[in-house]
C-alpha positions in Angstrom: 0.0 0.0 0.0 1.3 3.2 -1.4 5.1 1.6 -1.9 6.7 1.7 -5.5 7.5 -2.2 -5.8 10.6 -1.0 -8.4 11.2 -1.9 -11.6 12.0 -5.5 -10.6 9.0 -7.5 -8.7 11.0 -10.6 -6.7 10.1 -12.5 -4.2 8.0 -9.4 -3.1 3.6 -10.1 -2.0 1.7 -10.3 -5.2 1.1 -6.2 -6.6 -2.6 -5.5 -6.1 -4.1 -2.3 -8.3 -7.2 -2.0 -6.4 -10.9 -0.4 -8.2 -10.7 3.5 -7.9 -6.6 3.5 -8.5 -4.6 4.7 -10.9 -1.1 4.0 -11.2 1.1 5.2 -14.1 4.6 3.1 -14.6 8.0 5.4 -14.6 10.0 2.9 -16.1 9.7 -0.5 -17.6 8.8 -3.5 -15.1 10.1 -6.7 -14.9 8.2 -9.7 -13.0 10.5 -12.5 -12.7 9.4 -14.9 -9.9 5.4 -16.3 -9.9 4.2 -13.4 -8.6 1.0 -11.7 -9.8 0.4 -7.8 -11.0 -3.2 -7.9 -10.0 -5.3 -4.5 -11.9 -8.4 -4.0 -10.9 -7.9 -0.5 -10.8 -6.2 1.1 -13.7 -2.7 0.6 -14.7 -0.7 3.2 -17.2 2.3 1.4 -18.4 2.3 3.5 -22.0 5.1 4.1 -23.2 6.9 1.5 -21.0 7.4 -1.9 -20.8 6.2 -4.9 -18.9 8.1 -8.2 -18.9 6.9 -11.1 -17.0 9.3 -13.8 -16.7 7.4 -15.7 -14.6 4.4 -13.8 -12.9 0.8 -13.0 -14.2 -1.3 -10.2 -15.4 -4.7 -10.2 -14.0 -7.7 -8.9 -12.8 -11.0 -6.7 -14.6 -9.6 -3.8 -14.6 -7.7 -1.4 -17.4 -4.1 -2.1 -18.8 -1.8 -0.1 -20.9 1.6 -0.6 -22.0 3.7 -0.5 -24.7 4.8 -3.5 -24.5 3.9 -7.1 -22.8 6.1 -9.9 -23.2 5.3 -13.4 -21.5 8.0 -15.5 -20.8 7.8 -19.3 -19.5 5.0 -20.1 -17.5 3.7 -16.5 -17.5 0.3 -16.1 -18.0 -2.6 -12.6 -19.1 -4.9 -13.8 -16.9 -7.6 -11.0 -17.1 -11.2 -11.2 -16.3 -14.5 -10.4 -17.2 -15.2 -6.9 -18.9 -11.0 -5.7 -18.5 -9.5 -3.6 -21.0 -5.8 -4.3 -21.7 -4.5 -2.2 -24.5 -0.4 -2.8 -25.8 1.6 -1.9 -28.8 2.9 -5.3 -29.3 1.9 -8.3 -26.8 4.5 -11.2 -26.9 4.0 -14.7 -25.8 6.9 -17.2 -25.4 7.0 -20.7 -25.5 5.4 -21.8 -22.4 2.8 -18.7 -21.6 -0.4 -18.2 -22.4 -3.1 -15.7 -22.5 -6.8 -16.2 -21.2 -9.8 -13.1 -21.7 -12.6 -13.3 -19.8 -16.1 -13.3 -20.7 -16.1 -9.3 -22.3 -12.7 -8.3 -21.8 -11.3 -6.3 -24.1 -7.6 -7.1 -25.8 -6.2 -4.4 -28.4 -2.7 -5.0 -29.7 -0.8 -3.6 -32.5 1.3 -6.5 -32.9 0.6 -10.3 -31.4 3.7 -12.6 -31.7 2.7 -16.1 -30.6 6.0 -18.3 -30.4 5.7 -21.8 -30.0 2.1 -22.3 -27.9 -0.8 -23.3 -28.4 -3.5 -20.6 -27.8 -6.8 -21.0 -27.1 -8.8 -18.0 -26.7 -12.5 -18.5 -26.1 -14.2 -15.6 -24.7 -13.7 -12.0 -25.0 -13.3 -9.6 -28.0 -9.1 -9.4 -29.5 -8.2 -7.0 -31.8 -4.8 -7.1 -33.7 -4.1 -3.8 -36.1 -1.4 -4.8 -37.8 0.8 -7.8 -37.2 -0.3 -11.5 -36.2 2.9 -13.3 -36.0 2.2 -17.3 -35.2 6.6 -19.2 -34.9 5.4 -22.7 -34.8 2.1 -21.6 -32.7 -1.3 -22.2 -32.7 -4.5 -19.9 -32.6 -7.6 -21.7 -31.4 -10.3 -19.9 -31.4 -13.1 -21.7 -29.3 -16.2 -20.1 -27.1 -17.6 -17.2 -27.8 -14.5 -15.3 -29.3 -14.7 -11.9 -31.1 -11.1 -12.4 -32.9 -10.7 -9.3 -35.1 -8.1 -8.7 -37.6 -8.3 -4.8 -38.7 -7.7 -4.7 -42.9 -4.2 -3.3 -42.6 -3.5 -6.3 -40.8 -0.8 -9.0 -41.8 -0.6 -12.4 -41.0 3.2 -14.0 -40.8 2.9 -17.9 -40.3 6.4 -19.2 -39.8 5.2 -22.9 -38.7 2.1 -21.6 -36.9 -1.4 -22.4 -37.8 -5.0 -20.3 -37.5 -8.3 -22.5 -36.3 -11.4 -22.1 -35.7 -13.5 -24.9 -33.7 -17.1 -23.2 -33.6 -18.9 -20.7 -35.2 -17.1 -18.1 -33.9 -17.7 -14.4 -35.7 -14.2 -13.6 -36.8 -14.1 -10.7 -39.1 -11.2 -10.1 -41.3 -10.7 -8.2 -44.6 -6.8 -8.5 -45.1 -3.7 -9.3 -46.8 -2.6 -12.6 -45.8 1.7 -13.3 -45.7 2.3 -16.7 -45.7 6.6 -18.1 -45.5 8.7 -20.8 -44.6 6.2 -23.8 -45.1 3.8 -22.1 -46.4 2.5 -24.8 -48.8 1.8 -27.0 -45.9 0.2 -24.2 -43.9 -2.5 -23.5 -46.7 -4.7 -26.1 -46.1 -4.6 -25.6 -42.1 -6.0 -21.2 -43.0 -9.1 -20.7 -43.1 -11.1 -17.3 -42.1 
């Protein structure tokens, strides 16, 4: 309560953004033990960075940040109706990302490395760069998986399913290398 937790979160008590509070990030963050940046509140990372190595973004309230990048065994855990809003949102072999039923997830850039992701609630929004290095994207649930049309796709390895009859609505160029022959058949939108 009312400490700065620095810009490296170890082995501290789980950071807990309660509703009503603001707090704007000075510097980029790093979370490298299993701890948990819990916003219910509002948290105002733009411009700034947040890296978890090991710890978790959650909670229903609002996120901003330049960027997010989820290494091993991190996790975007956030819940019903939260906004989280980042230039570029990176997910490492081993972490994962989970929206809750009308949470909100607007990225720039989405570079999925290696995991299988299975979003199935919420509304995601990717402007301009969906980048899958031997990932998956399940889409499952009641997904609202948006691609804006100035979006590109880059499949190096990855692939792009959808198990219901989940709206996705995309109108964009699709870049398909390394593979892409094989990847073809696994594309559909």
């Amino acid at each position: 309560t009312g400490l700065n937790p620095g810009t490296n979160v170890n082995g501290l008590k789980d950071v807990n953004i309660p509703i009503g509070i603001t707090v704007t990030m000075d510097a980029d963050v790093a979370v490298n033990t299993n701890r948990k940046i819990i916003v219910d509140g509002t948290l105002n990372g733009t411009g700034h960075i947040l890296s978890l190595s090991g710890g978790n973004l959650e909670g229903t309230g609002t996120s901003l940040f330049d960027s997010l990048y989820c290494g091993l065994t991190s996790a975007i855990n956030i819940g019903a109706n939260a906004n989280l809003t980042s230039n570029a949102i990176f997910l490492s072999t081993g972490s994962n990302i989970t929206p809750g039923t009308g949470a909100n997830i607007i990225c720039n850039n989405l570079t999925n490395q290696g995991n299988i992701l299975n979003i199935s609630e919420g509304n995601f929004t990717v402007k301009d760069n969906l980048e899958l290095t031997a990932g998956w994207l399940r889409l499952t649930g009641n997904t609202l998986f948006t691609l804006t049309d100035t979006c590109w796709i880059k499949m190096r390895g990855g692939r792009i399913r959808n198990y219901t009859t989940n709206d996705i609505t995309a109108n964009l160029n699709v870049r398909l290398s390394d593979n892409a022959d094989s990847l073809v058949n696994d594309l559909s939108l």
